[in-house]
VOPA-399145 format. One record per residue (C-alpha): z negated, y negated, x; residue number from 1. Coordinates in Angstrom, 2 decimals. Example, Ala and Ser with C-alpha at 12.3 -4.5 7.8 and 13.67 -1.06 7.14 Angstrom:
BEGIN
z_y_x_num
-7.80_4.50_12.30_1 $
-7.14_1.06_13.67_2 $
This chain:
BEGIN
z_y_x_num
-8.04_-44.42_-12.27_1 $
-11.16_-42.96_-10.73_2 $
-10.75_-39.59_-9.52_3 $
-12.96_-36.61_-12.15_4 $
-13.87_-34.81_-8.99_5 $
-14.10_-36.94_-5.72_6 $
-14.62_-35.15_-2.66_7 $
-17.01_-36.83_0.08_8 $
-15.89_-37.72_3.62_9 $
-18.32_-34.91_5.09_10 $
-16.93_-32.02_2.14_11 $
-14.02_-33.03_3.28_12 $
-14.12_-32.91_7.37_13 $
-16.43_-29.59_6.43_14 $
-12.53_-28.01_4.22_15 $
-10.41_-28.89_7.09_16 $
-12.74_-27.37_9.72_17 $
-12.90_-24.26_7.68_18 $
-9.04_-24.22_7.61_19 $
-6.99_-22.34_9.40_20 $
-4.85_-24.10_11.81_21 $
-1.41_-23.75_10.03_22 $
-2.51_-26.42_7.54_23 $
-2.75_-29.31_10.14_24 $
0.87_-27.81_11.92_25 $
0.46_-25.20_14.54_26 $
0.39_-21.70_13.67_27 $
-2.06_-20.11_15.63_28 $
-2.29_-16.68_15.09_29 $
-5.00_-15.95_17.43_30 $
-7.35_-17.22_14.89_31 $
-8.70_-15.04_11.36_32 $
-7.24_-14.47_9.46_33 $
-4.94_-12.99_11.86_34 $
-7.02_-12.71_14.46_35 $
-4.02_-11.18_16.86_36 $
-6.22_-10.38_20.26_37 $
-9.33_-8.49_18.64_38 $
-7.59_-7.25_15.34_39 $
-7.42_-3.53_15.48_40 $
-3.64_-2.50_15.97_41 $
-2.39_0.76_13.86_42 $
0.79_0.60_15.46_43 $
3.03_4.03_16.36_44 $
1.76_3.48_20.44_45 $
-1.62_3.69_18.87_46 $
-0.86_6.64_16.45_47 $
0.60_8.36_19.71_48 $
-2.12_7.66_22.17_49 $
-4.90_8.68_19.25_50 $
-2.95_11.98_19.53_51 $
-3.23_12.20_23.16_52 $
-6.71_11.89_23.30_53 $
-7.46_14.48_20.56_54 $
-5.35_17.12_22.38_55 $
-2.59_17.41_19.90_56 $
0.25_15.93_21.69_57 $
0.54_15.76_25.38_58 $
3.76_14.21_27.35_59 $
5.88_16.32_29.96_60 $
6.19_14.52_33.19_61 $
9.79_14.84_34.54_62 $
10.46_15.04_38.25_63 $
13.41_12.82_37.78_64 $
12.75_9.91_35.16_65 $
9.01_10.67_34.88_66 $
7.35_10.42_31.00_67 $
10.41_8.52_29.91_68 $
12.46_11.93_28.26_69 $
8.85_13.16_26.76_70 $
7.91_9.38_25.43_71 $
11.69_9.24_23.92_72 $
11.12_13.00_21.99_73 $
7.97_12.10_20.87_74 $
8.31_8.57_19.48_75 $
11.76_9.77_18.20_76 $
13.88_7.25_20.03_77 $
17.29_8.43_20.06_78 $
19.02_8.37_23.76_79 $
21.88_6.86_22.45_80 $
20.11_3.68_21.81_81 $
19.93_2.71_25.42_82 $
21.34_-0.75_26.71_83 $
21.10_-1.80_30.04_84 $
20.01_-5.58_31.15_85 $
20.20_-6.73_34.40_86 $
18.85_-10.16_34.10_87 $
15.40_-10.87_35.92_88 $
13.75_-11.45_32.31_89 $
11.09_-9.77_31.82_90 $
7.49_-8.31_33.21_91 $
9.09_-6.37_36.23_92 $
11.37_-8.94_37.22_93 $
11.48_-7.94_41.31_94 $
12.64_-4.49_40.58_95 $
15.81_-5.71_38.34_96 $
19.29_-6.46_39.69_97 $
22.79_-6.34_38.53_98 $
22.82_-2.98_40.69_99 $
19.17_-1.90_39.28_100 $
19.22_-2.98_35.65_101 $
16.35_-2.45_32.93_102 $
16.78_0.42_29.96_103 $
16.04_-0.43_26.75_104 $
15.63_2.55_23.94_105 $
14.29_1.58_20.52_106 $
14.07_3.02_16.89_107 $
13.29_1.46_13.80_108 $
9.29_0.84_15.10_109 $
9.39_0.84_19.05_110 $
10.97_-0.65_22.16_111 $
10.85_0.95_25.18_112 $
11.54_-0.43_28.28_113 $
12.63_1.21_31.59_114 $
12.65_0.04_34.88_115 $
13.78_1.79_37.85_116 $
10.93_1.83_40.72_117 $
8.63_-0.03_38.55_118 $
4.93_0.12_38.06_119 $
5.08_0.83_34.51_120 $
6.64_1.41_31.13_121 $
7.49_-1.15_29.22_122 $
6.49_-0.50_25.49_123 $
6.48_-2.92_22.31_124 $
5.94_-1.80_18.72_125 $
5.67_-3.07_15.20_126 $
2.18_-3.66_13.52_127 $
2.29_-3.82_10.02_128 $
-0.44_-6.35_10.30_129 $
0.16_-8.31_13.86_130 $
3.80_-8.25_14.31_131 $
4.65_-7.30_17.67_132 $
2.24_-4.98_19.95_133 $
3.11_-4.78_23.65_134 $
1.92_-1.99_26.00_135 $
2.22_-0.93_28.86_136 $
2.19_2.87_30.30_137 $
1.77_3.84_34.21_138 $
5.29_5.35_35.42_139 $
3.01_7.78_38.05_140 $
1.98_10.87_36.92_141 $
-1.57_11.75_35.38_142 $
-3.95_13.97_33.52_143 $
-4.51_11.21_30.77_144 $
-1.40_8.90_30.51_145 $
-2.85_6.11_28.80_146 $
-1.46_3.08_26.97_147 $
-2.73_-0.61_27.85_148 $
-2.66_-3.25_26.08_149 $
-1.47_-6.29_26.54_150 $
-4.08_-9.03_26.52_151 $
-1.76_-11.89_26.33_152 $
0.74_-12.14_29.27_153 $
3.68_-11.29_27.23_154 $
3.19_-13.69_24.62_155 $
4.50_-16.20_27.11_156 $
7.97_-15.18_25.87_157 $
7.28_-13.29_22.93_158 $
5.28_-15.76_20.68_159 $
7.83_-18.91_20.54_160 $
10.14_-20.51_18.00_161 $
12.52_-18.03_19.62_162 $
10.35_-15.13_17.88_163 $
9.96_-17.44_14.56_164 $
6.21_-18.68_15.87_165 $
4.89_-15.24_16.15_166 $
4.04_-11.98_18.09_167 $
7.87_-10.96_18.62_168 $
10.43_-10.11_20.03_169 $
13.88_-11.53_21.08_170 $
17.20_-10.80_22.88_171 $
18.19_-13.60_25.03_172 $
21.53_-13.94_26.57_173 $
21.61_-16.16_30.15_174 $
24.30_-17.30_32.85_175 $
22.93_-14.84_35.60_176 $
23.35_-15.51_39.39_177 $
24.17_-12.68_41.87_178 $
20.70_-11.54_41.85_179 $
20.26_-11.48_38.10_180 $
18.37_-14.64_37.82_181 $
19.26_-16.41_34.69_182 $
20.41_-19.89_35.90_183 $
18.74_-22.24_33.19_184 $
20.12_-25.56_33.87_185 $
23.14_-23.93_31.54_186 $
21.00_-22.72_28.75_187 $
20.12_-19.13_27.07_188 $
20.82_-18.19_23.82_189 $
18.94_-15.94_21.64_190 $
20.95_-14.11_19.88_191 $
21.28_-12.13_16.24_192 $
23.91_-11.29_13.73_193 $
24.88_-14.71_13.23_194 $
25.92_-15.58_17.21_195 $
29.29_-15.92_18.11_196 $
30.63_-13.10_20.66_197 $
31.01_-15.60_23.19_198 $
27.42_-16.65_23.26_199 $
26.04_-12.71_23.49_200 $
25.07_-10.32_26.27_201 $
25.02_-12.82_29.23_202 $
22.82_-10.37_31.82_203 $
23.36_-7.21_29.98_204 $
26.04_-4.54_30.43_205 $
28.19_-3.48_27.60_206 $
30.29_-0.48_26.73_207 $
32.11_-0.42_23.63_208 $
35.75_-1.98_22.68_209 $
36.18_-5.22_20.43_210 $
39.80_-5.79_20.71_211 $
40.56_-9.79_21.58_212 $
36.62_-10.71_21.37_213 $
35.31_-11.90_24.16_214 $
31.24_-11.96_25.30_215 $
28.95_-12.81_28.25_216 $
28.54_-8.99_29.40_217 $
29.61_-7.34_32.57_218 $
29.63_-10.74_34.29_219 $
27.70_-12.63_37.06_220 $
28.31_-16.08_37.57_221 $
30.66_-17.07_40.46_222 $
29.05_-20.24_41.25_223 $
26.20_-21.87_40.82_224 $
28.48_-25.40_40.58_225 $
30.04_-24.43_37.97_226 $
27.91_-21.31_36.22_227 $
29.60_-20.99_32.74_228 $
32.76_-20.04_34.22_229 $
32.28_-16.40_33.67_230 $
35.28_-14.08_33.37_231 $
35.02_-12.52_30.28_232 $
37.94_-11.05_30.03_233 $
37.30_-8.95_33.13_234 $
33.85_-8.42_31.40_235 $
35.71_-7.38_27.64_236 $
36.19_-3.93_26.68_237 $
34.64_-1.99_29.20_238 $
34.02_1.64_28.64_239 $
32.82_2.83_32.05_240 $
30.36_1.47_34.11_241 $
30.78_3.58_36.98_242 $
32.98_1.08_38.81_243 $
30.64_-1.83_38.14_244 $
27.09_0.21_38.40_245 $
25.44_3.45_39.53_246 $
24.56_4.81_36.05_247 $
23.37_8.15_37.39_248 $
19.98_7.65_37.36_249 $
19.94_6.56_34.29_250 $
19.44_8.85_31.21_251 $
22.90_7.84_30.06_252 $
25.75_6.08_31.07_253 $
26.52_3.80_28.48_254 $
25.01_-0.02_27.04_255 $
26.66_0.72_23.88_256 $
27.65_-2.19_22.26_257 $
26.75_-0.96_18.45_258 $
23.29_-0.50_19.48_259 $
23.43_-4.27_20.82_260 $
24.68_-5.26_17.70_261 $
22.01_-3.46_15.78_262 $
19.38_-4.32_18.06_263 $
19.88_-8.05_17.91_264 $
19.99_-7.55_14.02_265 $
16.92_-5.94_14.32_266 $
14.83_-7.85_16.59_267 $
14.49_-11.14_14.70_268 $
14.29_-9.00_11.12_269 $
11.31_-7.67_12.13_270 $
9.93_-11.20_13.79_271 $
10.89_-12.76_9.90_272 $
8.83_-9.81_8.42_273 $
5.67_-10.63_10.66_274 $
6.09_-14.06_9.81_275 $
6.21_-13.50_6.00_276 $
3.33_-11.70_6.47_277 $
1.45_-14.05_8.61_278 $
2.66_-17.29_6.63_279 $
1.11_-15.56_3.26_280 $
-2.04_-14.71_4.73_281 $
-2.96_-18.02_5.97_282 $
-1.80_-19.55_3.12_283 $
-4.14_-17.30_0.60_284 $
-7.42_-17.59_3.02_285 $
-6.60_-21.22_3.10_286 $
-6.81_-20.91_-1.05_287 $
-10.28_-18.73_-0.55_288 $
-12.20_-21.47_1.56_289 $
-10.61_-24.20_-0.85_290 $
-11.51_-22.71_-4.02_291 $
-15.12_-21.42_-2.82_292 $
-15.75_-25.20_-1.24_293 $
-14.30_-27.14_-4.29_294 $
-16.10_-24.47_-7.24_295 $
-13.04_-23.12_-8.48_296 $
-11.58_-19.94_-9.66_297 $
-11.53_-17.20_-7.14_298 $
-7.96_-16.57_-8.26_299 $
-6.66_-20.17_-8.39_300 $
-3.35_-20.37_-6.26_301 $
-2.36_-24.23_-5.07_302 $
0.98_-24.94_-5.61_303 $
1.30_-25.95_-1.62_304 $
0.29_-22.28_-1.29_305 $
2.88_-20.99_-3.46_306 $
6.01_-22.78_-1.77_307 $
4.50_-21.79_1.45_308 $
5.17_-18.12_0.18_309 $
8.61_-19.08_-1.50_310 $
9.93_-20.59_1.93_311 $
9.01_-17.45_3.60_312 $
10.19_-15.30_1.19_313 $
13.32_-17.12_0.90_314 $
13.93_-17.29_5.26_315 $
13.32_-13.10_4.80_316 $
15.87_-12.41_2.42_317 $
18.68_-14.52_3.71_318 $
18.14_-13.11_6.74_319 $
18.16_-8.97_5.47_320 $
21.01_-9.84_3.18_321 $
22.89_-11.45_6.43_322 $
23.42_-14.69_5.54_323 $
25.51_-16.44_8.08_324 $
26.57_-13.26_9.54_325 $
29.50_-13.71_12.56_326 $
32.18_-12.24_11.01_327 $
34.18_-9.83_13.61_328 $
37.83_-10.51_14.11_329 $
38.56_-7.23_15.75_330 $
37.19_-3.92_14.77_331 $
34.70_-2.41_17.00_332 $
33.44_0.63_18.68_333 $
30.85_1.82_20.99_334 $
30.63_4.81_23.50_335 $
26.99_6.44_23.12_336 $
27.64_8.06_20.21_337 $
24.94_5.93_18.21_338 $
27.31_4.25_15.70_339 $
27.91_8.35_14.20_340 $
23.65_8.97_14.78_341 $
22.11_6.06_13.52_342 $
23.44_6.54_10.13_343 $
22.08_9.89_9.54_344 $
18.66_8.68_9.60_345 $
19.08_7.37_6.03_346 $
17.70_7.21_3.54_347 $
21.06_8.22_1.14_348 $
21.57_7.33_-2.58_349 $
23.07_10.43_-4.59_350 $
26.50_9.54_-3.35_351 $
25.50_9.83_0.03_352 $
25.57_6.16_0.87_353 $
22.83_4.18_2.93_354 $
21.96_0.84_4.01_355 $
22.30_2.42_7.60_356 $
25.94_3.01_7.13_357 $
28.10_1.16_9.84_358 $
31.51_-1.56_9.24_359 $
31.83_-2.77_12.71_360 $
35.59_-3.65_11.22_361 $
34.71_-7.24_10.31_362 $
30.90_-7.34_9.86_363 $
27.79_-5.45_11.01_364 $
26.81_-3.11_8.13_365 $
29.04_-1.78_5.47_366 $
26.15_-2.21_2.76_367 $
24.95_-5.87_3.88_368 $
21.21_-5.30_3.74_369 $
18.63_-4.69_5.98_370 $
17.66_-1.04_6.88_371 $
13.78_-2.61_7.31_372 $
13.00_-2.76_3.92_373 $
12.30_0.69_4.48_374 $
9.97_-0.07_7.83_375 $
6.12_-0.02_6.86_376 $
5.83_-3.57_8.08_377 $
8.07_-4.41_5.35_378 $
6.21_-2.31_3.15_379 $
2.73_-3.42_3.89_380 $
3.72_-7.48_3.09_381 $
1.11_-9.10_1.00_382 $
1.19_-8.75_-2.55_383 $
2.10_-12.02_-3.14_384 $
5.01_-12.37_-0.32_385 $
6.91_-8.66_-1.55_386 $
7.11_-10.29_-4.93_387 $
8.63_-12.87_-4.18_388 $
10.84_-10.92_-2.23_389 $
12.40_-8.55_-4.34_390 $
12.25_-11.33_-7.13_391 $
14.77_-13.07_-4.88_392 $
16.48_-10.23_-3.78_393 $
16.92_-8.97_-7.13_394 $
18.23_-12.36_-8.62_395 $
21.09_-12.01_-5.69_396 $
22.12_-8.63_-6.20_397 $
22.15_-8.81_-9.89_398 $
24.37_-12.05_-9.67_399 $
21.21_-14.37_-11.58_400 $
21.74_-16.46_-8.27_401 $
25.14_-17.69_-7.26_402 $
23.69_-20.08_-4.70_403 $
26.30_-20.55_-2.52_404 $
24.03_-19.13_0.17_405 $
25.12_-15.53_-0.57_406 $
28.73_-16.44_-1.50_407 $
29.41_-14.33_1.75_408 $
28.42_-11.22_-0.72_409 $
31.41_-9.49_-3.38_410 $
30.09_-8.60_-6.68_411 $
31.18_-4.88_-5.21_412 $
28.37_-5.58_-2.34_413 $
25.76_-6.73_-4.84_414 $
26.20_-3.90_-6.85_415 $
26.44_-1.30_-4.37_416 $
23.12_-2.39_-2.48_417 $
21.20_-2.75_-5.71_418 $
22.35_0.74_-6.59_419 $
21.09_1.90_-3.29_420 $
17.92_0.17_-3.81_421 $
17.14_1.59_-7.17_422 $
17.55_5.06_-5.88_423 $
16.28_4.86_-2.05_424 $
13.41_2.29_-3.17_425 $
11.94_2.75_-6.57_426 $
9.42_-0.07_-5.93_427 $
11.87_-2.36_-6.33_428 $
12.36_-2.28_-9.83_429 $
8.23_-1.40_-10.32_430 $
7.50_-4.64_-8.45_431 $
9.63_-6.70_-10.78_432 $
8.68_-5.40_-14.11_433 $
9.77_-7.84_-16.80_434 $
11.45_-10.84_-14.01_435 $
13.67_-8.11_-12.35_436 $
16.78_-9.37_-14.21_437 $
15.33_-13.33_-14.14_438 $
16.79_-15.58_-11.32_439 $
13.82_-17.07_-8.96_440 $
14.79_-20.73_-7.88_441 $
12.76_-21.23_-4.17_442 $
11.89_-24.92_-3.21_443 $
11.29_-26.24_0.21_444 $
């Protein structure tokens, strides 16, 4: 049957050219309507430096550990937070050393890295609208501290499948030599709430307790011959570092093991967030030059456009609702202090629970559910992506989807984080309307 509306070689060539690039495979982000390198960022670093240069904030410089207290107060970045890596894996890599490792604060928004002797700080944080933002400040003192950024150096490592294909960011785990180099013959792992223990923490130092776990922490490897031989059960269950590393000029003496935990969760929720984001936005400009190049309606959504969405959607809220989640065979604590802190930042439901609240007896969180759906990068997904979101989400929690996929979830979970929801995150329900008790089905 002849086609009602052929398309000519040239209008064709003419679509694909006008195309963004994630329609022929690649994502490239670098091009509109991302546009990662000359978008505007409106990022907290940005916030904070627009601040600085109006007069209205200014950071203390501190004899001993330089802008690093000031930047932590200011950014509210709890000091509890900090874990220590000593693997050679990052920007500063000649000034770290099993004896000299990295700090690491973050919050829910920025990372902040520390490195003793170094150059500079070390500073990454969330964009609503380009996923990861890296910065970096100058350690020395000055009149006008200023934030650079980066103009692409960092995407080396951050912008992989490691970081779901976009501006991200990751915790790696490696076999590290004497020196901290991560020997790579034997492989890294990148690692999130669904590793095993034995896979985590290669090259970073851990304080906490975890009974008859065992991970990569504490430990160098012995021999290059034979480099996965590391003795974790010398590394297991260390609470003191003092006997393993000069902590003292560090702000604190810990690498608490419950911020690890939470970090790792957190890292590749936000990276599935920017990807959402990213995935939808491509997907609808792809729609625009379509529709405008083929005389259709403005509005007109393909259906390769919608399952784009759906898979996205879909990968987001497996993820926040922990699917495949390493379940913990011994309870766990950390040392810092953190696991008692980070709960209180809320939000609470009249009952006084929160989707911060802490297990750490045999899973992660008590409430299975991401904390970001509170972040603004959550908040600020397109339209089109948040609907399908909380569609999904809402279908799981109300039990409208059984799919074994969230079997790991009791009906007493499902009910408890949609009663959290309701009260901690009205839109929820607004964003549903008349589907919010209707099950959503998502196709690859």
């Amino acid at each position: 049957m002849k086609s009602q509306n052929p398309i000519s070689v040239v209008t064709l060539v003419a679509i694909l050219a006008a195309l963004p690039a994630t329609v022929m495979g690649q994502f490239d982000f670098e091009r509109p309507p991302i546009d990662y390198h000359n978008a505007p960022a409106h990022d907290p670093i940005i916030r904070l430096q627009q601040q600085m240069d109006a007069g209205d904030v200014a950071l203390e410089f501190d004899e001993t550990h330089g802008y690093l207290p000031s930047l932590l107060k200011t950014l509210d970045v709890p000091v509890s937070s900090q874990v220590l890596v000593f693997s050679k894996t990052s920007l500063q890599i000649r000034h770290i050393n099993p004896q000299q490792p990295r700090a690491i604060y973050f919050n829910d928004d920025v990372y902040i890295g520390n490195t003793r002797f170094g150059e500079v700080f070390e500073v990454s944080a969330v964009d609503p609208q380009l996923g990861g933002v890296f910065y970096t400040l100058n350690q020395s003192q000055t009149d006008k501290p200023r934030f650079v950024r980066d103009k692409g150096q960092c995407l080396t490592c951050h912008a992989s499948s490691r970081t779901a294909d976009v501006p991200g960011h990751l915790i790696r785990s490696v076999f590290p030599d004497r020196k901290g180099h991560p020997i790579i013959g034997s492989g890294t792992f990148t690692t999130d709430h669904t590793s095993p223990f034995t896979s985590r923490w290669g090259g970073w130092y851990v304080t906490g307790t975890h009974g008859s776990q065992r991970h990569m922490g504490n430990e160098i490897v012995a021999s290059r011959i034979d480099p996965e031989k590391l003795d974790t059960d010398r590394g297991a269950n260390v609470t003191d570092l003092s006997d393993i590393v000069n902590v003292k000029p560090y702000l604190s003496p810990h690498s608490d093991l419950v911020a690890l935990m939470v970090l790792e969760h957190q890292a590749q929720m936000h990276n599935l967030i920017a990807r959402a984001s990213f995935e939808t936005r491509v997907a609808e400009e792809n729609d625009r030059v379509m529709n405008k190049m083929l005389d259709r309606d403005p509005g007109y959504r393909s259906d390769l456009t919608g399952r784009r969405i759906n898979r996205v959607a879909s990968r987001l809220v497996e993820y926040m609702l922990y699917c495949g989640e390493y379940r913990l065979t011994s309870p766990v604590v950390g040392t810092s202090g953190f696991a008692q802190e980070f709960p209180t930042r809320g939000p609470h439901d009249k009952s006084g629970r929160s989707l911060r609240d802490l297990d750490l007896k045999t899973r992660l969180m008590k409430y299975p559910c991401s904390y970001l759906i509170y972040s603004q990068a959550f908040d600020q997904l397109p339209l089109a992506a948040k609907q399908r979101v909380y569609q999904r989400l809402t279908a799981v929690l109300n039990g409208a989807d059984e799919s074994d996929t969230f079997a790991h979830l009791a009906q007493s979970d499902r009910q408890a984080i949609l009663e959290i929801l309701t009260e901690t995150k009205p839109e929820l329900q607004a964003f549903n309307g008349e589907t919010a008790n209707a099950s959503l089905r998502v196709s690859d």
